[in-house]
PDB file of N, CA, C, O and CB in Angstrom:
ATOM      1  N   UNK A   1      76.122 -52.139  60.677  1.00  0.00           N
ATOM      2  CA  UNK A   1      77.022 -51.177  61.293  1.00  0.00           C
ATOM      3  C   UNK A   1      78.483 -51.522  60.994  1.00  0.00           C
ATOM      4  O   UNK A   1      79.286 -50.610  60.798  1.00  0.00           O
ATOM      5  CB  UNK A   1      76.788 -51.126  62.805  1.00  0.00           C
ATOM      6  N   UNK A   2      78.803 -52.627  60.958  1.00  0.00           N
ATOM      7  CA  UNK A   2      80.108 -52.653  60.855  1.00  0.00           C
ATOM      8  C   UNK A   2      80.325 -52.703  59.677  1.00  0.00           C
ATOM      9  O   UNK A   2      81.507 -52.522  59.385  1.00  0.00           O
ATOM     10  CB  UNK A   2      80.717 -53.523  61.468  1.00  0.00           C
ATOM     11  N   UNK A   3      79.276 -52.978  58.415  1.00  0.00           N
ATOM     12  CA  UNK A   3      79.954 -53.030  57.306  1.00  0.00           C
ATOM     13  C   UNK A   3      79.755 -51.040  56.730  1.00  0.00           C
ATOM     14  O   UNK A   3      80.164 -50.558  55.674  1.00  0.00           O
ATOM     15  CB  UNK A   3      79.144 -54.492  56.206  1.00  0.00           C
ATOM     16  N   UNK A   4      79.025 -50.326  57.845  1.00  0.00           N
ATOM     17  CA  UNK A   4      79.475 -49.035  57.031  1.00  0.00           C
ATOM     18  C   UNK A   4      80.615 -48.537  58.125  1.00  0.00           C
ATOM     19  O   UNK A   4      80.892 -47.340  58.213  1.00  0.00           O
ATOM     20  CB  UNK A   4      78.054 -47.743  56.703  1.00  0.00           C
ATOM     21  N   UNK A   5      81.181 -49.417  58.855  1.00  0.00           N
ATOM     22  CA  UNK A   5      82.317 -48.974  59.464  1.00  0.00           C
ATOM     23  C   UNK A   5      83.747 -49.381  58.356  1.00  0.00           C
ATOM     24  O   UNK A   5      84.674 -48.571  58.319  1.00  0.00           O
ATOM     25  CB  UNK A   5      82.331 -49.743  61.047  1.00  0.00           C
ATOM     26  N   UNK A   6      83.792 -50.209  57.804  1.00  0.00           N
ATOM     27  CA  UNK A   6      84.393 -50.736  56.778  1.00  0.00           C
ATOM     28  C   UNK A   6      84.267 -50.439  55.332  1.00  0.00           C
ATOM     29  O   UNK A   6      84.878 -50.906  54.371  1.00  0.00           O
ATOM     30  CB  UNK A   6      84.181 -51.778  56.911  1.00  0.00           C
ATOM     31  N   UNK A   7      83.097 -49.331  55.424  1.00  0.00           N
ATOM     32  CA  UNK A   7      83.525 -48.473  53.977  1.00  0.00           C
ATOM     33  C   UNK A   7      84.228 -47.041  54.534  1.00  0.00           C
ATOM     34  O   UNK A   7      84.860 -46.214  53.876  1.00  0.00           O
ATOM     35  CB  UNK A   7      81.902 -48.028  52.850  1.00  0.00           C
ATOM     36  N   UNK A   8      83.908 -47.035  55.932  1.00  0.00           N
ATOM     37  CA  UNK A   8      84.637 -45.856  55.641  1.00  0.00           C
ATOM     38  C   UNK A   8      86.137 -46.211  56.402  1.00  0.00           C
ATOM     39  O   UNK A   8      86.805 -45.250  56.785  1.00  0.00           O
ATOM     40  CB  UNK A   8      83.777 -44.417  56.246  1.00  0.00           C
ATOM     41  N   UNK A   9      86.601 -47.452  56.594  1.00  0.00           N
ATOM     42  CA  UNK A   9      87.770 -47.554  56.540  1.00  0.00           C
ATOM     43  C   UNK A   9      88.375 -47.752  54.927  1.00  0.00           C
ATOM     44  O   UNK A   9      89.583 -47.603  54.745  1.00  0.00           O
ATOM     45  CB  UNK A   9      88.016 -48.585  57.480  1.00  0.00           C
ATOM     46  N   UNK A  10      87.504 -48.079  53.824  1.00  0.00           N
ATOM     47  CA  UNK A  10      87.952 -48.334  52.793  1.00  0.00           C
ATOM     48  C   UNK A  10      88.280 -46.812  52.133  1.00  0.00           C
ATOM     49  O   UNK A  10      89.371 -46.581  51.611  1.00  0.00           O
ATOM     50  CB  UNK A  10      87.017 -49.278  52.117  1.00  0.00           C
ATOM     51  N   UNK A  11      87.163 -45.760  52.222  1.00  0.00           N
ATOM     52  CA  UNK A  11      87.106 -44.686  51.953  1.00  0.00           C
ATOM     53  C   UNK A  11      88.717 -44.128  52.558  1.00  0.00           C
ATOM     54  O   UNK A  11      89.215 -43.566  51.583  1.00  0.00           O
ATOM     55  CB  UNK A  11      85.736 -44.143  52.499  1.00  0.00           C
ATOM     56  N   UNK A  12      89.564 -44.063  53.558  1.00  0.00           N
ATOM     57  CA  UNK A  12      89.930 -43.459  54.368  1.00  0.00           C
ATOM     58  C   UNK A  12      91.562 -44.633  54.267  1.00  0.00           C
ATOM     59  O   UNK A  12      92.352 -44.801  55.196  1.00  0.00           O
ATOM     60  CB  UNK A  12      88.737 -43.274  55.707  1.00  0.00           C
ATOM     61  N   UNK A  13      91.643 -45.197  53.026  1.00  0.00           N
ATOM     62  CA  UNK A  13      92.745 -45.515  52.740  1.00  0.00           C
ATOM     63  C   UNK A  13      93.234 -46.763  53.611  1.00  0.00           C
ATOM     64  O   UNK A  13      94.376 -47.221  53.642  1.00  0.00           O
ATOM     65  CB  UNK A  13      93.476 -44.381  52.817  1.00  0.00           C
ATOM     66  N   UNK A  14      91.915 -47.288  54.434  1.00  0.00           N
ATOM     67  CA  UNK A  14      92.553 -48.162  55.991  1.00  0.00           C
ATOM     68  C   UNK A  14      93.249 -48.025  57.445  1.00  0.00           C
ATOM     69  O   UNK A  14      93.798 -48.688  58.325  1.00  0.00           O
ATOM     70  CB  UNK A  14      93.404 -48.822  55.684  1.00  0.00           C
ATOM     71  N   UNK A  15      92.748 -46.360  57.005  1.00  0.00           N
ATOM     72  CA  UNK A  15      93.142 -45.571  58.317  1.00  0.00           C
ATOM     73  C   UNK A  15      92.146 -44.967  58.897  1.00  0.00           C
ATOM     74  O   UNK A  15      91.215 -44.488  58.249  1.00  0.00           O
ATOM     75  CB  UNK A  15      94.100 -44.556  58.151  1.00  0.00           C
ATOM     76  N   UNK A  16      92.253 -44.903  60.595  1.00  0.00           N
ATOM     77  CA  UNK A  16      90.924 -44.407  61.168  1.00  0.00           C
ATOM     78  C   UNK A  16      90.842 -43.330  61.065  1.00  0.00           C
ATOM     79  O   UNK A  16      91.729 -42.554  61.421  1.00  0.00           O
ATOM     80  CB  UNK A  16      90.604 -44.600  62.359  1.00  0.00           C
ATOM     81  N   UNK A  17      89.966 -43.056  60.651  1.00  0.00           N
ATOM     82  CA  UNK A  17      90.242 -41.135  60.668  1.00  0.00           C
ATOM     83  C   UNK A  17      89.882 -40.731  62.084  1.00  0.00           C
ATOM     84  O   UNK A  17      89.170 -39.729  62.163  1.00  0.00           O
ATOM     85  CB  UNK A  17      89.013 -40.031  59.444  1.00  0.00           C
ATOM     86  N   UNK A  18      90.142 -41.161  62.914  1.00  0.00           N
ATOM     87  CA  UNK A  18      89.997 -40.509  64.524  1.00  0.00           C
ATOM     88  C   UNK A  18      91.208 -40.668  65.063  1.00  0.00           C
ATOM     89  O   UNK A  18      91.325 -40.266  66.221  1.00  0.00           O
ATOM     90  CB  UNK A  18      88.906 -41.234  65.593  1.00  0.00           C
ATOM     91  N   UNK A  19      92.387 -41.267  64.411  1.00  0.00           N
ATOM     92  CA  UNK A  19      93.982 -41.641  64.564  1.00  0.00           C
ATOM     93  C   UNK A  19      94.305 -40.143  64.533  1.00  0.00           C
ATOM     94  O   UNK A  19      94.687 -39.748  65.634  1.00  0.00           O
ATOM     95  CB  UNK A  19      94.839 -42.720  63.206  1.00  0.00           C
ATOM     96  N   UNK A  20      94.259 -39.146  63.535  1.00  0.00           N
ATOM     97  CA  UNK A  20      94.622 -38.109  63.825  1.00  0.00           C
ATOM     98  C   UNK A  20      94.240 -37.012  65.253  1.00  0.00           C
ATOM     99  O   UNK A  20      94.891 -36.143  65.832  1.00  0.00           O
ATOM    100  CB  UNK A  20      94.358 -37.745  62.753  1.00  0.00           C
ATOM    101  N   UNK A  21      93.136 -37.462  65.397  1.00  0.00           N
ATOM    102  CA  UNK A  21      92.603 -36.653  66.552  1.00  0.00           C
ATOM    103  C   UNK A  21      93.148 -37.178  67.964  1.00  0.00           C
ATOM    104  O   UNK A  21      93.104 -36.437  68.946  1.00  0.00           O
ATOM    105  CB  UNK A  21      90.986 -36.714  66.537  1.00  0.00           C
ATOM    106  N   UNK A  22      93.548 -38.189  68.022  1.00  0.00           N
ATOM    107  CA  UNK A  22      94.120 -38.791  69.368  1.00  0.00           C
ATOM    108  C   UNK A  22      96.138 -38.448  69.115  1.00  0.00           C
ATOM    109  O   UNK A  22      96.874 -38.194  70.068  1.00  0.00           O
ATOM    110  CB  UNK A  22      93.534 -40.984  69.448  1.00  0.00           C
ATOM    111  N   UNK A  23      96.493 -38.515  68.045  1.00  0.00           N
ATOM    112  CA  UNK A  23      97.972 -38.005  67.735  1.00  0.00           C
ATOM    113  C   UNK A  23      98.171 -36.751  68.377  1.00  0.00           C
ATOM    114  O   UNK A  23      99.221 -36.450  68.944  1.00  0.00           O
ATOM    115  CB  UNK A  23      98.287 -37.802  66.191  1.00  0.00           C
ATOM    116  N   UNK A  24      97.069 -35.947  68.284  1.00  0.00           N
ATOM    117  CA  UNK A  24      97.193 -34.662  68.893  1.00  0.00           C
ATOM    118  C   UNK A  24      97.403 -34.426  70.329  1.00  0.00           C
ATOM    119  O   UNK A  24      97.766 -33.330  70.757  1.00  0.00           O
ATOM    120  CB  UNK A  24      96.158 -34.032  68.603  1.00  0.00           C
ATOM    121  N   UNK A  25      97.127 -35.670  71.237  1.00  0.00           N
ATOM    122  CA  UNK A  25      97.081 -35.580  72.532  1.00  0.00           C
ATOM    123  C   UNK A  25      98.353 -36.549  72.955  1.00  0.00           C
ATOM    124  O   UNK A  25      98.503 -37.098  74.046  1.00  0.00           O
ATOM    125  CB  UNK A  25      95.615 -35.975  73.080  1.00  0.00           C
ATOM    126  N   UNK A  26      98.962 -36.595  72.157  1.00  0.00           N
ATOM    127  CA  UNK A  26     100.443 -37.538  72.930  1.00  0.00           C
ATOM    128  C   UNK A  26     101.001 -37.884  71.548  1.00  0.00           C
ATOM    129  O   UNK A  26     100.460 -38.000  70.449  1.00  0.00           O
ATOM    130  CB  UNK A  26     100.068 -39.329  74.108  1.00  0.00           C
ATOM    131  N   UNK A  27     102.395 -38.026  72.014  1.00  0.00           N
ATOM    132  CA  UNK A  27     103.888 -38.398  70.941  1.00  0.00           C
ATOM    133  C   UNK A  27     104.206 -39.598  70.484  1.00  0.00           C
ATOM    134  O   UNK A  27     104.870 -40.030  69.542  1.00  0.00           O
ATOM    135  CB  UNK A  27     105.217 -38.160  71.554  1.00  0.00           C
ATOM    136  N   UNK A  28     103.283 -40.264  71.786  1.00  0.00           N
ATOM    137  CA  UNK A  28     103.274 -42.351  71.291  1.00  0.00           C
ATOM    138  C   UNK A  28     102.559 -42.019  70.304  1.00  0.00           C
ATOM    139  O   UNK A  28     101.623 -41.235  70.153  1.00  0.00           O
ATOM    140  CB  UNK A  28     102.360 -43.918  72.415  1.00  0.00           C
ATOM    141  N   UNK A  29     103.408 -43.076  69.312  1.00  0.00           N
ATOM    142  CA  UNK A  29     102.972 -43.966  68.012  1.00  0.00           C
ATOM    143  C   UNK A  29     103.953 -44.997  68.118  1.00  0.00           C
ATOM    144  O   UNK A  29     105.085 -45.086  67.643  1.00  0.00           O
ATOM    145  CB  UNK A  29     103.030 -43.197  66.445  1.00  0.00           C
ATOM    146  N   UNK A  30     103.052 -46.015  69.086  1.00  0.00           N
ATOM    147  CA  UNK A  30     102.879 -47.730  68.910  1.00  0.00           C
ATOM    148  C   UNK A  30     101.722 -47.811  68.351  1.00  0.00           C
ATOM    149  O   UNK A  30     100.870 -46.922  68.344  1.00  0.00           O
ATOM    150  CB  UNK A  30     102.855 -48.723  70.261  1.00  0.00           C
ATOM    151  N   UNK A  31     101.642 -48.913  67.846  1.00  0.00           N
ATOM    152  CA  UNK A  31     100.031 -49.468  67.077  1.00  0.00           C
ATOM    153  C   UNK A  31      99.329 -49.424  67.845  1.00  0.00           C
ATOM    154  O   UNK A  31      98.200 -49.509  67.363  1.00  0.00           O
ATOM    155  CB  UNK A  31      99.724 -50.842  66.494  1.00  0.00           C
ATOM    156  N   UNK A  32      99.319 -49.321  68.993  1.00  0.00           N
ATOM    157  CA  UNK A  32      98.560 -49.438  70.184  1.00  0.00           C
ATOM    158  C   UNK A  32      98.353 -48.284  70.706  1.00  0.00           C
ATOM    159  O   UNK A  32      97.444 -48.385  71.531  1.00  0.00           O
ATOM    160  CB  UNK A  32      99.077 -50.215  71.104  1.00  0.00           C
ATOM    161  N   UNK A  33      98.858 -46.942  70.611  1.00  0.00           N
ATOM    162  CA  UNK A  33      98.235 -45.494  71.039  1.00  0.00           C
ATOM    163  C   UNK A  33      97.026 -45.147  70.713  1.00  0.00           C
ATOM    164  O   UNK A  33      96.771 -44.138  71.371  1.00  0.00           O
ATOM    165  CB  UNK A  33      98.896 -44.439  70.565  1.00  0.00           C
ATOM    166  N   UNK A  34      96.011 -45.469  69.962  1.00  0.00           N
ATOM    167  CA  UNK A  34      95.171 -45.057  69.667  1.00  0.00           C
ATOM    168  C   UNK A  34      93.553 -46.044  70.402  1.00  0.00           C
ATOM    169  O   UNK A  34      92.376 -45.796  70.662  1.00  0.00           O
ATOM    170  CB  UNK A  34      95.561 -44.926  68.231  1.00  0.00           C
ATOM    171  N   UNK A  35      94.243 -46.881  70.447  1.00  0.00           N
ATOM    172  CA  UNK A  35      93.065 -48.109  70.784  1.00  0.00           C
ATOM    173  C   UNK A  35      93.293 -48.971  72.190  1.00  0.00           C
ATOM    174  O   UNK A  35      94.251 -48.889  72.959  1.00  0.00           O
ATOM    175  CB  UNK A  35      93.111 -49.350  69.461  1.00  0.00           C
ATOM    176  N   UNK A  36      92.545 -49.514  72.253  1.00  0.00           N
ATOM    177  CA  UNK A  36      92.874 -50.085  74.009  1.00  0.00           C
ATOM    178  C   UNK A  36      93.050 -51.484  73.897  1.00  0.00           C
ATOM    179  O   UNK A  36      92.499 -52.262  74.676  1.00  0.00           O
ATOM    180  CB  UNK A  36      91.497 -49.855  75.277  1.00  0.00           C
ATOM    181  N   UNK A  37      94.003 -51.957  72.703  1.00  0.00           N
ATOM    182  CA  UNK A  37      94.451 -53.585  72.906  1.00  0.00           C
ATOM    183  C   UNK A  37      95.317 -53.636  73.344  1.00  0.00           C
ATOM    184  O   UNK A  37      95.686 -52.666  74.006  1.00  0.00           O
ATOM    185  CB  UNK A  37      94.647 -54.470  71.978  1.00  0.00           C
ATOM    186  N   UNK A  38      96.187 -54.851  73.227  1.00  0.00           N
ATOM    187  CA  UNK A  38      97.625 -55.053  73.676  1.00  0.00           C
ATOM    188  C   UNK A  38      98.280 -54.991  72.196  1.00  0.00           C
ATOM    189  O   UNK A  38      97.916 -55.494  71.132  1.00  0.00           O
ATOM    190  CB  UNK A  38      97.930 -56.613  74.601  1.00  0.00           C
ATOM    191  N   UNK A  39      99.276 -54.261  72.506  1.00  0.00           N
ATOM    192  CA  UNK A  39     100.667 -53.931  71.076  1.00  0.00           C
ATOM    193  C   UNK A  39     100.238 -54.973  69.768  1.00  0.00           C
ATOM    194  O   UNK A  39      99.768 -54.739  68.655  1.00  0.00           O
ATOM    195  CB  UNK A  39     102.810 -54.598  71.734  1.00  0.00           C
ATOM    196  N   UNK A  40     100.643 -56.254  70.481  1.00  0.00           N
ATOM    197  CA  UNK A  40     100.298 -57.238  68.758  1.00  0.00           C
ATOM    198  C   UNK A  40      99.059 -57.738  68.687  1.00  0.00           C
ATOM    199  O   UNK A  40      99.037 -58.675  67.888  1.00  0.00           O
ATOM    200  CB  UNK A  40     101.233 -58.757  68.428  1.00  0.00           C
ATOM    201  N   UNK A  41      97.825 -57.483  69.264  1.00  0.00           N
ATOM    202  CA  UNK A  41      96.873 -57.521  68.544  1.00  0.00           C
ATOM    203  C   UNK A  41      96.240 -56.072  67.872  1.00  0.00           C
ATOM    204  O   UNK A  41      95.390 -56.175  66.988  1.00  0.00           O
ATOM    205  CB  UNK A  41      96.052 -58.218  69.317  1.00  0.00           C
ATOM    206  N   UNK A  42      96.516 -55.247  68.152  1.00  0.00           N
ATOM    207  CA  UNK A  42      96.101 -53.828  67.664  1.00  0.00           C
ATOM    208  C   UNK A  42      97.384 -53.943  66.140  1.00  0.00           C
ATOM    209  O   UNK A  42      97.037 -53.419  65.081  1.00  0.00           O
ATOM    210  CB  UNK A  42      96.465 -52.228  69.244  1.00  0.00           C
ATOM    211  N   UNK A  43      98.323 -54.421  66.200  1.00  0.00           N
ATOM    212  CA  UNK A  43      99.053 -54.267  65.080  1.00  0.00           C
ATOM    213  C   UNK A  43      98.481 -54.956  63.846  1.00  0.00           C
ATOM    214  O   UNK A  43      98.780 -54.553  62.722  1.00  0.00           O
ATOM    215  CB  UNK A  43     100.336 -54.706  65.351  1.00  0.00           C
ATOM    216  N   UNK A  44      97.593 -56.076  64.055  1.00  0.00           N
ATOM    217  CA  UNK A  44      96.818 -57.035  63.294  1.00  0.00           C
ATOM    218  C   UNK A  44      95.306 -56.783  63.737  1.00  0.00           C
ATOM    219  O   UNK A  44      94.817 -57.804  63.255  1.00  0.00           O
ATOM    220  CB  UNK A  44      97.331 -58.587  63.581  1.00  0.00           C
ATOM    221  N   UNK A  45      94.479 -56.266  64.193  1.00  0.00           N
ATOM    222  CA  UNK A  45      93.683 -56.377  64.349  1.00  0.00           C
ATOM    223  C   UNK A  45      92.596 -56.201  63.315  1.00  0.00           C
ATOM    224  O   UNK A  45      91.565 -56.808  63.603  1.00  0.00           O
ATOM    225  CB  UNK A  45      93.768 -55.957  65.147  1.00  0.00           C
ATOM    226  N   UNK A  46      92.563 -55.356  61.906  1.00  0.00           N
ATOM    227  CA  UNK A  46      92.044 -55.398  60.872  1.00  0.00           C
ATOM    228  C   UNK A  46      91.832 -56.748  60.168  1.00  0.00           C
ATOM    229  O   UNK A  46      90.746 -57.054  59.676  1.00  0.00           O
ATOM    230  CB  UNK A  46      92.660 -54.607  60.264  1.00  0.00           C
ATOM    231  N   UNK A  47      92.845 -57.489  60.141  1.00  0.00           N
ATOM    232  CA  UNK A  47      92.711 -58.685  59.175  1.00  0.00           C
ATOM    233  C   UNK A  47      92.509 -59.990  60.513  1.00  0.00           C
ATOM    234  O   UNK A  47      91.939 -61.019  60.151  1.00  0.00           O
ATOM    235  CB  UNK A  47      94.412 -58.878  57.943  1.00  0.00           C
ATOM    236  N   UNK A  48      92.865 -59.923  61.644  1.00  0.00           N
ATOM    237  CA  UNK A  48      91.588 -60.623  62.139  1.00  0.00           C
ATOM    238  C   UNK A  48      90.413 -60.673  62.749  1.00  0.00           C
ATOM    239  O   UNK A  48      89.820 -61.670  63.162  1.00  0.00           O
ATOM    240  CB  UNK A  48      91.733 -61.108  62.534  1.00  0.00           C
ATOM    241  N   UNK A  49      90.059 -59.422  62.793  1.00  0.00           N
ATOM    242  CA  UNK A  49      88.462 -59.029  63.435  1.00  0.00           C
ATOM    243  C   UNK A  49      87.971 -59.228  61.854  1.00  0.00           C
ATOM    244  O   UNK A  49      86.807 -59.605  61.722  1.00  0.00           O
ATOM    245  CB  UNK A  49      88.107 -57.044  64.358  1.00  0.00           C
ATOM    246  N   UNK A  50      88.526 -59.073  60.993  1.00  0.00           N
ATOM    247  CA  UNK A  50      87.855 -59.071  59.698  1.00  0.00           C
ATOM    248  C   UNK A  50      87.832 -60.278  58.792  1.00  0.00           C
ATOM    249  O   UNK A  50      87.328 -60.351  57.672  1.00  0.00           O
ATOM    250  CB  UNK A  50      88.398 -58.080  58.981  1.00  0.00           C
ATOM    251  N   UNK A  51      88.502 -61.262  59.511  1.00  0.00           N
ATOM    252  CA  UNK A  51      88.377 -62.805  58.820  1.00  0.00           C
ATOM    253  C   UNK A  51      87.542 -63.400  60.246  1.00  0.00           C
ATOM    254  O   UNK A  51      87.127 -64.539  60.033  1.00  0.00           O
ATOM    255  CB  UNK A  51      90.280 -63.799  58.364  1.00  0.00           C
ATOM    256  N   UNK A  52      87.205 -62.889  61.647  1.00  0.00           N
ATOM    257  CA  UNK A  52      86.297 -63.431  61.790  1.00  0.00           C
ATOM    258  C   UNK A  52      84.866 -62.754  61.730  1.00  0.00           C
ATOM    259  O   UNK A  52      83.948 -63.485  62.101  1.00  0.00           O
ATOM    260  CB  UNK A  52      86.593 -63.954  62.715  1.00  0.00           C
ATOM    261  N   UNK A  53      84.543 -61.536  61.342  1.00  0.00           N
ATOM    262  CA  UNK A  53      83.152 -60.760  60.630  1.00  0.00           C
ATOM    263  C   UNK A  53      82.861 -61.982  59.348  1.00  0.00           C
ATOM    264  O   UNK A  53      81.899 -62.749  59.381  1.00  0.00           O
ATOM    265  CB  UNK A  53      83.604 -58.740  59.796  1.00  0.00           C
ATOM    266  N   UNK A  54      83.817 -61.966  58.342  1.00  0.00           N
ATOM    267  CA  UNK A  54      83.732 -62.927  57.259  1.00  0.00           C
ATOM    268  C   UNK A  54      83.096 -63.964  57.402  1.00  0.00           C
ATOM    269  O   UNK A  54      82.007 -64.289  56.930  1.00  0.00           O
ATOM    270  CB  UNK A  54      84.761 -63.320  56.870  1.00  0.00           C
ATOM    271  N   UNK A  55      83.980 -64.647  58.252  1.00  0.00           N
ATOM    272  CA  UNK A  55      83.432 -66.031  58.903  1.00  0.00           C
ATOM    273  C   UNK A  55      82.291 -66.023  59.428  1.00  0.00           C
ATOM    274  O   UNK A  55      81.695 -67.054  59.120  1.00  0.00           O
ATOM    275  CB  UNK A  55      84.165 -66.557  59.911  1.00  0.00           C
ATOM    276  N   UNK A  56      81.729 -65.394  60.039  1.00  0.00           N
ATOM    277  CA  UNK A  56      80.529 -65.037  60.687  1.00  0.00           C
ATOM    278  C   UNK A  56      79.511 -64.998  59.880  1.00  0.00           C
ATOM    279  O   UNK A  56      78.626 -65.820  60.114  1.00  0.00           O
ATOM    280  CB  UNK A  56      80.580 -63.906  61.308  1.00  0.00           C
ATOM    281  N   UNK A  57      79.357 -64.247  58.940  1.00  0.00           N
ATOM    282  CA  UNK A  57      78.497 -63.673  57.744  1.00  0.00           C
ATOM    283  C   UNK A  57      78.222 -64.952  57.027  1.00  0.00           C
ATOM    284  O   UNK A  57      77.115 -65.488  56.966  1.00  0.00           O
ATOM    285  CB  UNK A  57      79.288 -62.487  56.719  1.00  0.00           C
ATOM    286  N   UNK A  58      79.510 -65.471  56.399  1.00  0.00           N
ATOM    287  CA  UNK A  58      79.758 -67.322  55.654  1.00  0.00           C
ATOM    288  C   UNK A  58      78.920 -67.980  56.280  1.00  0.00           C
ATOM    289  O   UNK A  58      78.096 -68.482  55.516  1.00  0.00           O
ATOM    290  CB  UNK A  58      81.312 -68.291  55.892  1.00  0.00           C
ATOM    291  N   UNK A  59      78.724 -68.249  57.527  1.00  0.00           N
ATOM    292  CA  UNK A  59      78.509 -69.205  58.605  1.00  0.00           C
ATOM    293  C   UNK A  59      76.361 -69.028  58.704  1.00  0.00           C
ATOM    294  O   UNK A  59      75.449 -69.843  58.838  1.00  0.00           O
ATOM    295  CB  UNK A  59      79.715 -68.507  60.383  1.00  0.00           C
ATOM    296  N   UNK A  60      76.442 -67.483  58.538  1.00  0.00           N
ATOM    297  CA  UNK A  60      74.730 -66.904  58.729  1.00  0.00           C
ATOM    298  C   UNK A  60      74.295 -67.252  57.680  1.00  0.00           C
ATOM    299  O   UNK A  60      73.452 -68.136  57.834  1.00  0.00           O
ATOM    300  CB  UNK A  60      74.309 -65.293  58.910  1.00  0.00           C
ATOM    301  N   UNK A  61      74.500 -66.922  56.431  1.00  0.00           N
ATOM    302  CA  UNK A  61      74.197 -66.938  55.499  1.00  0.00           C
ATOM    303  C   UNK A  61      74.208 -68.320  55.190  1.00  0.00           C
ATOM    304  O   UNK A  61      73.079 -68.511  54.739  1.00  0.00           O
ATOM    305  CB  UNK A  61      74.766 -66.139  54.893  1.00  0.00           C
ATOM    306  N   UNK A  62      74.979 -69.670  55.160  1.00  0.00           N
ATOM    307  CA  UNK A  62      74.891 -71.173  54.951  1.00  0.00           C
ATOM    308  C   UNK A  62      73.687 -71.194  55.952  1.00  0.00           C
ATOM    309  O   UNK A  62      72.614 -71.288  55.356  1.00  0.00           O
ATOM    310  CB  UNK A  62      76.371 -72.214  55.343  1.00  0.00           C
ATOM    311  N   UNK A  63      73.577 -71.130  57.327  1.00  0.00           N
ATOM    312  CA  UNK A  63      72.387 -71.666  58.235  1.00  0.00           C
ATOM    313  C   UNK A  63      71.008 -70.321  57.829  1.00  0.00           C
ATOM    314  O   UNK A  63      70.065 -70.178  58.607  1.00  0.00           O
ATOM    315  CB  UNK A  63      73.042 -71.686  60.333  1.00  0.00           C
ATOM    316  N   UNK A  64      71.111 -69.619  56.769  1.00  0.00           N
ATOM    317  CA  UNK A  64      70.055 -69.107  56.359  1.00  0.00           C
ATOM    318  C   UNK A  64      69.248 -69.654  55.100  1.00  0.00           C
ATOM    319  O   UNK A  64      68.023 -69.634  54.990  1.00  0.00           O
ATOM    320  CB  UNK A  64      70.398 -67.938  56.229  1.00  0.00           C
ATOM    321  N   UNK A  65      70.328 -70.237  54.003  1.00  0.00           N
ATOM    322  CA  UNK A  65      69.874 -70.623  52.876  1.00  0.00           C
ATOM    323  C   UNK A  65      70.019 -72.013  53.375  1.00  0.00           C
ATOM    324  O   UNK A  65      69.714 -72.751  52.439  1.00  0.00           O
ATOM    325  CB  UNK A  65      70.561 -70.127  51.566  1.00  0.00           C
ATOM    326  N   UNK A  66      70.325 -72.666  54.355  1.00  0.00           N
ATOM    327  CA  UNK A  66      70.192 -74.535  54.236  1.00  0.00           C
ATOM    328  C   UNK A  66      68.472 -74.529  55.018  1.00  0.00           C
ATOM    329  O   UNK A  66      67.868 -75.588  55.190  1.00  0.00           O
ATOM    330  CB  UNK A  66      71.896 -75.780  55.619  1.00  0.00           C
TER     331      UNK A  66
END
């Protein structure tokens, strides 16, 4: 699941395509209008939910093949 959530962020340029549909309901654009983090983790949250998926996968895959 998450890795066909991550083609279609790849598909979609790295943008959610549900960002437009929530723009429509209010004028905020902080990184944080769209999602329910706090400001600086929603501003980064791609590259670290996604170095720890990585890590995760690295980590399954060594305790699968040892």
């Amino acid at each position: 699941m998450v890795f066909v959530e991550v083609l279609v962020l790849v598909f979609n340029h790295w943008h959610c395509p549900l960002t437009p549909v929530a723009a429509r309901f209010t004028t905020d654009r902080r990184d944080n209008f769209d999602i329910f983090l706090p400001e600086w983790l929603a501003r980064c949250n791609k590259e670290m939910f996604g170095e720890l998926y990585v890590a995760g996968v690295v980590y399954v895959a060594y305790r699968w093949l040892r």
